[in-house]
Residue frames relative to the residue before (quaternion, step in Angstrom):
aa qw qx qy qz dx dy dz
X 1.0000 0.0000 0.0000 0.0000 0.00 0.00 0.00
X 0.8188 0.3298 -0.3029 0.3592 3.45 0.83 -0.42
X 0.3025 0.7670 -0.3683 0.4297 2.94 1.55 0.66
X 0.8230 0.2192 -0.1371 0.5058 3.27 1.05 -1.22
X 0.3049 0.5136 -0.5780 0.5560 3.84 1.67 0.74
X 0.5533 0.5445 -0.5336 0.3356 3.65 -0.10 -0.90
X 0.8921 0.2647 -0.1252 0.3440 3.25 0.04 -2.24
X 0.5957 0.3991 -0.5089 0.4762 3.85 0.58 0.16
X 0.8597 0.3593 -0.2867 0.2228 3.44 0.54 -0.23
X 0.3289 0.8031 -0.3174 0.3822 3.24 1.90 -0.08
X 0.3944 -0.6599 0.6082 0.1977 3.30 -1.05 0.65
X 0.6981 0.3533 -0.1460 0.6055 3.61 1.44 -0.09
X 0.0217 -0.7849 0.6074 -0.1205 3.59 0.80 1.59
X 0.5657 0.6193 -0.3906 0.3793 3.70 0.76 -0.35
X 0.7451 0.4394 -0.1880 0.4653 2.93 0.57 -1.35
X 0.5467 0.5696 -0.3080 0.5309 3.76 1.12 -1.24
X 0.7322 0.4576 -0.2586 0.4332 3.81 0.21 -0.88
X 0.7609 0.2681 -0.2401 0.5399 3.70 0.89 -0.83
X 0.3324 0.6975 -0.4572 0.4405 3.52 1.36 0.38
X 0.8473 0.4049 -0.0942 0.3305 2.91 0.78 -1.15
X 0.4946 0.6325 -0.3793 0.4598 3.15 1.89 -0.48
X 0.6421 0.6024 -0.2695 0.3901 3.08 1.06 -1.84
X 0.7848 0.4065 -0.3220 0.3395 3.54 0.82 -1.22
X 0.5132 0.6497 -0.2989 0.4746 3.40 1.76 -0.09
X 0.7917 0.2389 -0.3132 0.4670 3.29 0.53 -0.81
X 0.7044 0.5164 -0.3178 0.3689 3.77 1.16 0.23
X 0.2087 0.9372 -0.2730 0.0596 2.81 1.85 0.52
X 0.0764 -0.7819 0.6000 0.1513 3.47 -0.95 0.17
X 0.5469 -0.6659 0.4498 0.2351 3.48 -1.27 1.14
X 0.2581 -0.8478 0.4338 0.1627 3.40 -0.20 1.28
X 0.7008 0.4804 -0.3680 0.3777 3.75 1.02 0.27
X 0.3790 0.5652 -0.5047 0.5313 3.36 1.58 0.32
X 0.9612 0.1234 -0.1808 0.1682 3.17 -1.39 1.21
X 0.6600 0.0318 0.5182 0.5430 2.14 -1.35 -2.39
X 0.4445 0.7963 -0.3982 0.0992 3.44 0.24 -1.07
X 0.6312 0.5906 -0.1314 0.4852 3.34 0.69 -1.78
X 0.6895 0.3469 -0.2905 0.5656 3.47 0.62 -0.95
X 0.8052 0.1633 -0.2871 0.4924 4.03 -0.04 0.36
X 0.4292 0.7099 -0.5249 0.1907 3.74 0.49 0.99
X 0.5313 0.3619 -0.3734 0.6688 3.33 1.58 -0.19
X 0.7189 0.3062 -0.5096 0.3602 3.38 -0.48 0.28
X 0.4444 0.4492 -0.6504 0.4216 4.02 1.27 -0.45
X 0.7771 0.4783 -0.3536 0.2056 3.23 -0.15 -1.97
X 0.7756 0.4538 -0.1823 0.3990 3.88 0.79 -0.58
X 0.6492 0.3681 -0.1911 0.6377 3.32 1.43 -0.31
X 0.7419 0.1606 -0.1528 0.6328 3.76 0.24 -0.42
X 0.5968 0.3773 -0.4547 0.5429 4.32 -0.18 -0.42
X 0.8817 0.3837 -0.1784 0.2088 3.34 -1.02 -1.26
X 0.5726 0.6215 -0.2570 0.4689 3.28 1.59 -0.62
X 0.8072 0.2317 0.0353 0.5418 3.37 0.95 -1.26
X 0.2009 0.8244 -0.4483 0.2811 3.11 1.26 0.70
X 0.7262 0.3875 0.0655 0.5640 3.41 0.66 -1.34
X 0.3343 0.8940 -0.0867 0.2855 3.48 1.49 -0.11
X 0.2362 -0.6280 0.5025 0.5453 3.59 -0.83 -0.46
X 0.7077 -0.4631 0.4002 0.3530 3.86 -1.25 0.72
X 0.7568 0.4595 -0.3257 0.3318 3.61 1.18 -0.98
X 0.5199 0.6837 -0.2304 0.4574 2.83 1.64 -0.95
X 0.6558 0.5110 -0.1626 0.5314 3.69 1.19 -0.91
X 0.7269 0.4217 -0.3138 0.4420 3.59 1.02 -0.13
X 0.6321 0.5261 -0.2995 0.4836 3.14 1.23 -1.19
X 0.6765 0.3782 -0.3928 0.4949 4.03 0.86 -0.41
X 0.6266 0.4229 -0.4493 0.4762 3.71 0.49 -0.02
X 0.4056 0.7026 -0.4283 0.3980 3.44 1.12 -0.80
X 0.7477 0.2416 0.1180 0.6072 3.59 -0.22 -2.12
X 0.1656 0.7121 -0.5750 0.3672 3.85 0.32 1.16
X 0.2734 -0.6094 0.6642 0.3357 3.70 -0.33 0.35
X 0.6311 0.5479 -0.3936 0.3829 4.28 0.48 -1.05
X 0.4251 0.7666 -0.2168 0.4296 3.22 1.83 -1.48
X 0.7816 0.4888 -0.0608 0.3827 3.17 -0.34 -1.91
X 0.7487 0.3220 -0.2657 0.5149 3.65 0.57 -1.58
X 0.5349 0.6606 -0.4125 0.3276 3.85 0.92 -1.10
X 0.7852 0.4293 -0.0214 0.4458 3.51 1.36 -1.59
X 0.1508 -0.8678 0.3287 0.3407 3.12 1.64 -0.25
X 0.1667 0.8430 -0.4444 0.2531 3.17 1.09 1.52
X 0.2182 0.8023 -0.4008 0.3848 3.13 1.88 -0.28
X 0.6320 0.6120 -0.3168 0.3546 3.78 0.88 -1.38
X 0.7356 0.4655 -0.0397 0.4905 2.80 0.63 -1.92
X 0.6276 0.4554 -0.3437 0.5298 4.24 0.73 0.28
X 0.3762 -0.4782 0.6844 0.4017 3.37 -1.87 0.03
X 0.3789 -0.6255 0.5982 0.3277 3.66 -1.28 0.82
X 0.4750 0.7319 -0.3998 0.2807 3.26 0.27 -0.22
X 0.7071 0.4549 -0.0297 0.5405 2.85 1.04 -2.04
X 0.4797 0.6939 -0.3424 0.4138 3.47 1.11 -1.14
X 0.8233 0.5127 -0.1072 0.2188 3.39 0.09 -1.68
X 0.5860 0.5533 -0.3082 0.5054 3.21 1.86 -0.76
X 0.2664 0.8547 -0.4164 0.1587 3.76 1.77 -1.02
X 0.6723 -0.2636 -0.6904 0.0432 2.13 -1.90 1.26
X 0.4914 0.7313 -0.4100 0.2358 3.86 1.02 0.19
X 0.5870 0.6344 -0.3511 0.3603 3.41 0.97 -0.53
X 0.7574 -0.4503 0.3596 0.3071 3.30 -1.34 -0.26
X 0.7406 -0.3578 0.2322 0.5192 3.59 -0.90 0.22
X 0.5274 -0.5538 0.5485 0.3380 3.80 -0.87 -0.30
X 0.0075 -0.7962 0.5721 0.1970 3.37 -0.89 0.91
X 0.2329 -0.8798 0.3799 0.1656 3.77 0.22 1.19
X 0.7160 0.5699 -0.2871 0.2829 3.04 1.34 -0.30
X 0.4332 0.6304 -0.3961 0.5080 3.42 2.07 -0.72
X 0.7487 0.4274 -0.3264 0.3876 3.73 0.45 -0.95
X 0.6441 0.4507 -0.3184 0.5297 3.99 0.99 -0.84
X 0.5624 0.5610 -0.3866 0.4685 3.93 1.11 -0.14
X 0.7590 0.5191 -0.2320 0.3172 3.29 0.69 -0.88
X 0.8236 -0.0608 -0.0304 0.5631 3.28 1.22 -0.61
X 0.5150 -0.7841 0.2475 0.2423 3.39 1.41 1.36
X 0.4417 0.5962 -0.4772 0.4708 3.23 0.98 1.53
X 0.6944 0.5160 -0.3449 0.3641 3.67 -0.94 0.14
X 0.9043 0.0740 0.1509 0.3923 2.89 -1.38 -0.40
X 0.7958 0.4857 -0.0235 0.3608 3.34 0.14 -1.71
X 0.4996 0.6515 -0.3401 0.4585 3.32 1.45 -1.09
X 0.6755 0.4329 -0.3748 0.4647 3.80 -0.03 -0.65
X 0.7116 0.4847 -0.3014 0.4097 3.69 0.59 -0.94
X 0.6659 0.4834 -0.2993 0.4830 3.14 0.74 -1.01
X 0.9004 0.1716 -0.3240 0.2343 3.40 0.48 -0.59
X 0.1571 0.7126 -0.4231 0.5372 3.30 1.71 1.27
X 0.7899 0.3425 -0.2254 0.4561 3.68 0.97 -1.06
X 0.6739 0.5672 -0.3102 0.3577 3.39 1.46 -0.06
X 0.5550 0.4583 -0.3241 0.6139 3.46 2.19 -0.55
X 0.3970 0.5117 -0.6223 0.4397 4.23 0.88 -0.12
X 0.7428 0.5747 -0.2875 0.1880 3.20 -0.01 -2.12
């Protein structure tokens, strides 16, 4: 409901309207998980910011989303640690996190490099 008080009453129906596209076509499935717990912050901290935006700027924060991450179960493939500060931190280092307990990301490479070898 306060979704749609926002957009009829905003002085910034633009933005409110492509909020929503954006928050539509980045969607994440709010009964998987974790999820639920970080949909008001995706949609307010990473949507709404870069709404109006440059497009790259808008991927890379959904990208490195904590909502991101669990939606994708990239969560695997990260340091939580690092995860948690999202979308402000620094690049991802996927490999410290797929080294440690030979999930993620990395898993496909590694075992490609063990049938080359």
């Amino acid at each position: 409901m306060a979704k749609v008080t926002r957009a009829i009453y905003s002085d910034r129906q633009l933005q409110q309207v492509m909020d929503d596209f954006w928050f539509n076509h980045f969607n994440v499935y709010a009964a998987k998980g974790e999820v639920k717990w970080y949909l008001t912050s995706y949609e307010r901290d990473v949507i709404q910011p870069h709404t109006l935006g440059k497009f790259k700027d808008l991927i890379e924060a959904t990208a490195k989303s904590p909502a991101m991450l669990f939606y994708l179960d990239n969560y695997l493939s990260v340091d939580l640690a690092r995860s948690n500060a999202l979308p402000q931190s620094a690049p991802l280092d996927r490999q410290t996190a797929a080294d440690s307990d030979g999930r993620g990301l990395c898993r496909n490479n590694r075992r490609k490099n063990k049938t080359a070898g």
